[in-house]
C-alpha positions as CSV (number, residue, x, y, z in Angstrom):
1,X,70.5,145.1,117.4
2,X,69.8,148.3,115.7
3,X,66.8,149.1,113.4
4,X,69.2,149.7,110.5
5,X,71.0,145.6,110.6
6,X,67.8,144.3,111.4
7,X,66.4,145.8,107.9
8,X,69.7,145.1,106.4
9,X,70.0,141.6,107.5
10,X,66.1,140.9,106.9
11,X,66.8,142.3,102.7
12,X,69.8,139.9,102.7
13,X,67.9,137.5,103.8
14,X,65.2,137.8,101.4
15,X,67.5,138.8,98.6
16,X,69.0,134.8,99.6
17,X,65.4,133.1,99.4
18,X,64.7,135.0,96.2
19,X,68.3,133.6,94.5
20,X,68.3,129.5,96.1
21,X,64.4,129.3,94.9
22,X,65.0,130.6,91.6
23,X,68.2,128.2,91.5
24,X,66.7,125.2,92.7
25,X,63.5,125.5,90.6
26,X,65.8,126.2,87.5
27,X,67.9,123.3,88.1
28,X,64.9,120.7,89.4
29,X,63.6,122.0,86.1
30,X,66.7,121.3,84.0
31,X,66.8,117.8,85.6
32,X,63.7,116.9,84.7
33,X,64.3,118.1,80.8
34,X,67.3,116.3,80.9
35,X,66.0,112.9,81.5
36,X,63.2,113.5,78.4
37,X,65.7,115.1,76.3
38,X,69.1,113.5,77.1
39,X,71.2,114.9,74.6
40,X,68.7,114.8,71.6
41,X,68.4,119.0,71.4
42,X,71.1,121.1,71.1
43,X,70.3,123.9,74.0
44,X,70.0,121.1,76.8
45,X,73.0,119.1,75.3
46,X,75.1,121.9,75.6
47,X,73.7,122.8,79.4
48,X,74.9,118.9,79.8
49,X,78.2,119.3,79.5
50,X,78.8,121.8,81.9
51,X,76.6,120.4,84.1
52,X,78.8,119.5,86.9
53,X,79.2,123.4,87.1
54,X,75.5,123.9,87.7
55,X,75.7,121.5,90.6
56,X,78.5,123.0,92.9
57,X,76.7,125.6,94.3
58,X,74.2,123.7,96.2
59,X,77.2,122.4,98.1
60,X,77.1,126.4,99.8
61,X,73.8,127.6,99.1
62,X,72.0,124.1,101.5
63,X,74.3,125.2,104.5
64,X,73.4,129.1,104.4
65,X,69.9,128.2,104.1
66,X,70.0,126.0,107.3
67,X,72.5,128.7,109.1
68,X,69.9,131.1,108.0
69,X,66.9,129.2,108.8
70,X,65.1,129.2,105.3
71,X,62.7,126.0,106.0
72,X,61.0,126.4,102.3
73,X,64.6,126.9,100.4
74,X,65.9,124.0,102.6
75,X,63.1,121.8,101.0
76,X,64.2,123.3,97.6
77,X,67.7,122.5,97.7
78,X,67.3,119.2,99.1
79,X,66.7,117.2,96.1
80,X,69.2,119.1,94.2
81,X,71.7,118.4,97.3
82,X,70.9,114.7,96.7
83,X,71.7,114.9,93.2
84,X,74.7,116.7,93.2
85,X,76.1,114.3,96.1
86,X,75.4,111.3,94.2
87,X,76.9,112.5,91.2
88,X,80.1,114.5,91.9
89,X,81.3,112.8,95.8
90,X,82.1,109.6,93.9
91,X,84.8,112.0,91.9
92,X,86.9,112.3,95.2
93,X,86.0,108.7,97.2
94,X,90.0,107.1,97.1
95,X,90.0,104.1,94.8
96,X,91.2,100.7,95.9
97,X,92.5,98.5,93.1
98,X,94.3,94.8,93.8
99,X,97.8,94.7,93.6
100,X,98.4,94.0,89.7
101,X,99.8,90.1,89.0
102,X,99.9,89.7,85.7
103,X,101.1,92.5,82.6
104,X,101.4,96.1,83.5
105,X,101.8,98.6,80.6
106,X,101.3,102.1,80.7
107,X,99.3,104.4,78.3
108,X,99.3,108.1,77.7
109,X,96.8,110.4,75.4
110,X,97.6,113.8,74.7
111,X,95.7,116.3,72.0
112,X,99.2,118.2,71.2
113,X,97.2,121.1,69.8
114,X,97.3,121.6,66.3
115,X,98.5,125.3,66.9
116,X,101.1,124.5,69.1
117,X,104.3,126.1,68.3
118,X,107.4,124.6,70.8
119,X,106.9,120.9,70.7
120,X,110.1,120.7,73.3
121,X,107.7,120.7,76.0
122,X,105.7,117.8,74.7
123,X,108.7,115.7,73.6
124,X,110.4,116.2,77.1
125,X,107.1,115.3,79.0
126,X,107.1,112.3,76.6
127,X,110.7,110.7,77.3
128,X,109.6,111.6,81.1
129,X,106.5,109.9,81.2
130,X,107.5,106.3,80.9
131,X,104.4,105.9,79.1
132,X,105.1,102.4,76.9
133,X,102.5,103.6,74.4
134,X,101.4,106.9,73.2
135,X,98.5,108.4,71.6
136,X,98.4,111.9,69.9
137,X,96.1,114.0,68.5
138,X,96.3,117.1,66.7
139,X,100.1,116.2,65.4
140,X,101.2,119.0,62.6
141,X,103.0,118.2,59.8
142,X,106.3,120.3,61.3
143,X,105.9,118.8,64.9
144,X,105.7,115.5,63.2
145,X,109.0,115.9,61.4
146,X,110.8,116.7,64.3
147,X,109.2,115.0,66.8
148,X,108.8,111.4,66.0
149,X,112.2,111.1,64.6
150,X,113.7,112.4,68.4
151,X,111.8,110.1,70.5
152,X,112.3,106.6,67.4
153,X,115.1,106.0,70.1
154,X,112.4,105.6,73.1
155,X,108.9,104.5,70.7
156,X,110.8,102.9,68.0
157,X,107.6,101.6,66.4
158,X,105.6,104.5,65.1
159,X,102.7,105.1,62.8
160,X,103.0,107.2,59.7
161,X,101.4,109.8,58.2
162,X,98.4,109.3,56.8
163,X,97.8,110.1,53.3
164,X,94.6,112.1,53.9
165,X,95.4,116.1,53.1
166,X,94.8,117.1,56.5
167,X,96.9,119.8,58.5
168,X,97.4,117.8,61.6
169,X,96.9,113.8,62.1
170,X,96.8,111.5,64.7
171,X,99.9,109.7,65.6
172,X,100.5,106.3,67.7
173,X,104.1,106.0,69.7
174,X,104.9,102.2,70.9
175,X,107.9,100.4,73.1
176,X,106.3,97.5,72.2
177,X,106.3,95.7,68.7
178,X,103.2,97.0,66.1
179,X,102.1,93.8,64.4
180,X,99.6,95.8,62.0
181,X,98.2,98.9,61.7
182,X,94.8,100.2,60.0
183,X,93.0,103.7,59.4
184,X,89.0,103.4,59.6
185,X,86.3,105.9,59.1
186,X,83.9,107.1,61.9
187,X,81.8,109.5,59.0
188,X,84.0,112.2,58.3
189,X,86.3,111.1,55.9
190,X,87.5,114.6,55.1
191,X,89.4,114.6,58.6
192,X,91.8,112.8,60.3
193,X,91.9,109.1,60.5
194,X,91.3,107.0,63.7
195,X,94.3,104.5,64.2
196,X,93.7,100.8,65.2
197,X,96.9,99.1,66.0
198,X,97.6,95.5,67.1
199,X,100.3,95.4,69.7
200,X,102.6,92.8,70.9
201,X,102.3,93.3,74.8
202,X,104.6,90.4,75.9
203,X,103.2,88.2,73.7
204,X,99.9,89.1,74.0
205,X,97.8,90.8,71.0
206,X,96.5,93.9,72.3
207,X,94.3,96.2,69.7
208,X,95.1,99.8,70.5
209,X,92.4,102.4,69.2
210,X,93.2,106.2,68.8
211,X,90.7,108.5,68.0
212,X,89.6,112.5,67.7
213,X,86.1,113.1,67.2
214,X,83.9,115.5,66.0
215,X,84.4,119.2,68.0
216,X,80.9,120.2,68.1
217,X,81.3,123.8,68.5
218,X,82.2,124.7,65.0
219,X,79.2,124.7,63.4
220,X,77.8,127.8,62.0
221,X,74.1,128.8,63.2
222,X,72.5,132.4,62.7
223,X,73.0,134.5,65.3
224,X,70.9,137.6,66.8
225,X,72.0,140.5,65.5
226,X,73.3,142.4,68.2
227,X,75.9,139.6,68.7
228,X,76.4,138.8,65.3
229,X,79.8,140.6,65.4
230,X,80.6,139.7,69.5
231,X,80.0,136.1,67.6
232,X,82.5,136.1,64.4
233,X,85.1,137.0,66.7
234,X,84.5,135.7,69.9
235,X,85.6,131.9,69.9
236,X,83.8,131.0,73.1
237,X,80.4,132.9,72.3
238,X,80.9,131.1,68.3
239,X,81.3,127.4,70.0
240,X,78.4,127.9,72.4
241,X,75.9,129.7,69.9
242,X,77.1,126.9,67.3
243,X,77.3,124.2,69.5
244,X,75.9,120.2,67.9
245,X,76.9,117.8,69.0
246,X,75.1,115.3,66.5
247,X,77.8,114.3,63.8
248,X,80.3,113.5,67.3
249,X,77.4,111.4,68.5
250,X,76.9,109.8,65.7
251,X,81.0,108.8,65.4
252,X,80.5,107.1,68.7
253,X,77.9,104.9,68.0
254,X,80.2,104.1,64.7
255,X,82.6,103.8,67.0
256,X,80.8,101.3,69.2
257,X,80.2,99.0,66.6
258,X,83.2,98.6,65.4
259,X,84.4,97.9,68.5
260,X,81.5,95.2,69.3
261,X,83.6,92.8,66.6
262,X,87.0,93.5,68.2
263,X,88.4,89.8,68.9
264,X,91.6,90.9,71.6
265,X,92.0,92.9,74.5
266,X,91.6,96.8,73.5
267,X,92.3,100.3,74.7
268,X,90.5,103.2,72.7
269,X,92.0,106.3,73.7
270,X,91.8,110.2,72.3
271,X,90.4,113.5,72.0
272,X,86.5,112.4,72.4
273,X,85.4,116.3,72.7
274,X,82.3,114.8,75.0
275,X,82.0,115.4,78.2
276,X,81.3,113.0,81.3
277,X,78.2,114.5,82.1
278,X,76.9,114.2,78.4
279,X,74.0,112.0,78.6
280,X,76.1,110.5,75.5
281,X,79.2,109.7,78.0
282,X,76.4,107.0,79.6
283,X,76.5,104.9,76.6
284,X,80.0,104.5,75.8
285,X,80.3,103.5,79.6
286,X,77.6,101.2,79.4
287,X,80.4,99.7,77.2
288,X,83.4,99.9,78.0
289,X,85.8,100.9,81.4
290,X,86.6,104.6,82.1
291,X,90.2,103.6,83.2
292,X,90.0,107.5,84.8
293,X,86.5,107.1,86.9
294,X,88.2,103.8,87.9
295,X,91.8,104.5,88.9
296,X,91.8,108.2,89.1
297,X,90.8,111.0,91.6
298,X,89.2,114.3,91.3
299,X,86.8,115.5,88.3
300,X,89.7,115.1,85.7
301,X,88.8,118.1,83.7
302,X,91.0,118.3,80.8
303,X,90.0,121.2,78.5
304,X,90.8,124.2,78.5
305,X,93.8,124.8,80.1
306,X,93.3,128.4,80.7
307,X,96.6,129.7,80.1
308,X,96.7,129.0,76.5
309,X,93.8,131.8,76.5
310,X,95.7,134.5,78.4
311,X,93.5,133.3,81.5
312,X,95.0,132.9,84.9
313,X,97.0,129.5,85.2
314,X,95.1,128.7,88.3
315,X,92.1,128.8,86.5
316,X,91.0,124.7,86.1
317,X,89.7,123.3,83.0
318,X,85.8,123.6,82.5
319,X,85.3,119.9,81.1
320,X,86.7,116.4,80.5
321,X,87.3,115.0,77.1
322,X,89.8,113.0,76.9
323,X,89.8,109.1,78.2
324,X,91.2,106.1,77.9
325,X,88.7,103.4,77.7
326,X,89.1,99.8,78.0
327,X,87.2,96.4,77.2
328,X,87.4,93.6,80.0
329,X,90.2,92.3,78.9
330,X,91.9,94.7,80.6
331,X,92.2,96.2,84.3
332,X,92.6,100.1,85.5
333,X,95.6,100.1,88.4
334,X,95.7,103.6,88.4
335,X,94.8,106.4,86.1
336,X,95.8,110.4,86.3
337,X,96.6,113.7,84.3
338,X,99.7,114.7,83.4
339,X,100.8,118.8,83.9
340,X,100.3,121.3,81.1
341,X,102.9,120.5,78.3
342,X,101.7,123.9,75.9
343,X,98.7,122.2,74.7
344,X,95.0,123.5,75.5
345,X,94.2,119.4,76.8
346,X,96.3,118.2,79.7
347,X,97.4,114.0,79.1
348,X,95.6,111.9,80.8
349,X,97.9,108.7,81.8
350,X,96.7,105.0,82.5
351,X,98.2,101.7,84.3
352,X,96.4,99.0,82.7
353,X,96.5,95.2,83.7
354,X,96.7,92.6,80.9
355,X,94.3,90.1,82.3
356,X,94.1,86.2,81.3
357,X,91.5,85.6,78.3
């Protein structure tokens, strides 16, 4: 070996201890805030819910510091390695749910994009679904007109409009018969209603929630001047730099009490803009069933599809935040996502079992 690759291979080398100890330190470090913090300040709560992305490099950087013989960054990685394994394998280990034996019905939640200009898409992906109830988000006043009418032959039991002056709404789309159906507050009451609807599900009342909750990248926080312009018009740099996530959290713990009196079987479904790695997501699934993590495969992300951006369409989605939740009265057979219908979200689709009370 020459004089010149040994020097060059002995400053890649070094250039590689230098970037795995400043990663694992960082993320050891992040860790360890995050289980003081949680999601109680807005810097870490945003690192939270793209923390999944801060994990996938250990996954290459352990191996090329074995291959390369780096005992210290070995040491440094490993605890990371651990982490990461215990957290994201579980994502990709095949599920194996009983054959169903009693009740099957299918559920679907899409966030239609407010925005959205051909509906077609959605209303096609719709009849093709064979979802036998539907929850959408985001619902415009034109897409509603044209819309629910087109697909009353398929879901002839629909929700209306709300009354609220809001520019989209959420909407609820049912084969099966809607005994009653009631708007609640979470603590915005400027903005669009969540549904609860009791269902008829061969006989059985089943309470159907759908919700859309706070996006917490809107809010408005002072930023340094030599990104104050970058940040009025850049809408990825505005939701990072004014990211809280406080008034959403606060709607789920709303949210969890009301469901705490809910008498029958439920399914809450929606746009929750949280995202499974949110020290947040932890108490709602202390709660209830992520019909997803239970009957689906792979991380699930569901926002952004990339395209909508003028991104590559092989770029995946950063983060998941939509889910179909469920009480125990009620069994996951299967859960996954539905393809890109024109919306920035992707559906999420759910088999759920009506179990015996």
């Amino acid at each position: 070996m020459s004089a010149f690759l040994r020097r060059s291979l002995h400053v890649y080398r070094a250039a590689f201890v230098l970037v795995a100890s400043i990663y694992a330190t960082m993320l050891i470090t992040y860790l360890m805030v995050r289980m003081v913090i949680g999601d109680g300040f807005w810097r870490v709560s945003f690192i939270n819910t793209f923390a999944h992305w801060l994990l996938f490099p250990v996954f290459v950087l352990l191996p090329l510091a074995l291959v390369l013989r780096t005992r210290r960054v070995v040491y440094g990685l490993l605890p990371v390695f651990t982490i990461a394994t215990f957290w994201i394998v579980p994502y990709f280990l095949p599920k194996f749910m009983p054959s169903p034996e009693g009740t099957v019905f299918r559920v679907l939640t899409l966030n239609t994009r407010a925005l959205i200009a051909n509906i077609q898409p959605v209303e096609q992906f719709l009849v093709e679904s064979g979802a036998d109830v539907v929850l959408l988000q985001e619902v415009n006043a034109v897409n509603a007109a044209s819309l629910l009418p087109s697909l009353h032959a398929i879901y002839p039991y629909q929700s209306n409009w709300s009354d609220k002056p809001v520019q989209s709404d959420n909407q609820l789309l049912s084969k099966f018969p809607i005994e009653s159906i009631d708007y609640f507050e979470l603590g915005l009451p400027e903005t669009r209603a969540p549904i609860r609807a009791i269902l008829n599900v061969s006989g059985v009342q089943v309470a159907v929630y759908n919700v859309h909750l706070d996006w917490p990248g809107g809010y408005a926080r002072p930023a340094p001047s030599f990104l104050r312009e970058k940040f009025e018009n850049n809408y990825i740099l505005r939701s990072a730099l004014g990211f809280d996530d406080a008034v959403r959290n606060r709607q789920i713990s709303a949210l969890l009490e009301v469901l705490k009196s809910e008498p029958h079987p439920f399914v809450v479904g929606g746009d929750f803009n949280m995202s499974d790695f949110a020290v947040t997501y932890g108490q709602v699934a202390a709660r209830l069933h992520d019909s997803f993590r239970e009957g689906g495969w792979g991380m699930g992300a569901s926002w952004p599809v990339m395209r909508i951006y003028g991104l590559p369409s092989f770029t995946p989605p950063l983060v998941r935040i939509d889910y179909l939740w469920h009480n125990d009265g009620l069994r996951t057979i299967k859960a996954w996502q539905g393809t890109p219908v024109g919306s920035d979200h992707l559906p999420l689709i759910a088999e759920l079992e009506l179990l015996d009370s």
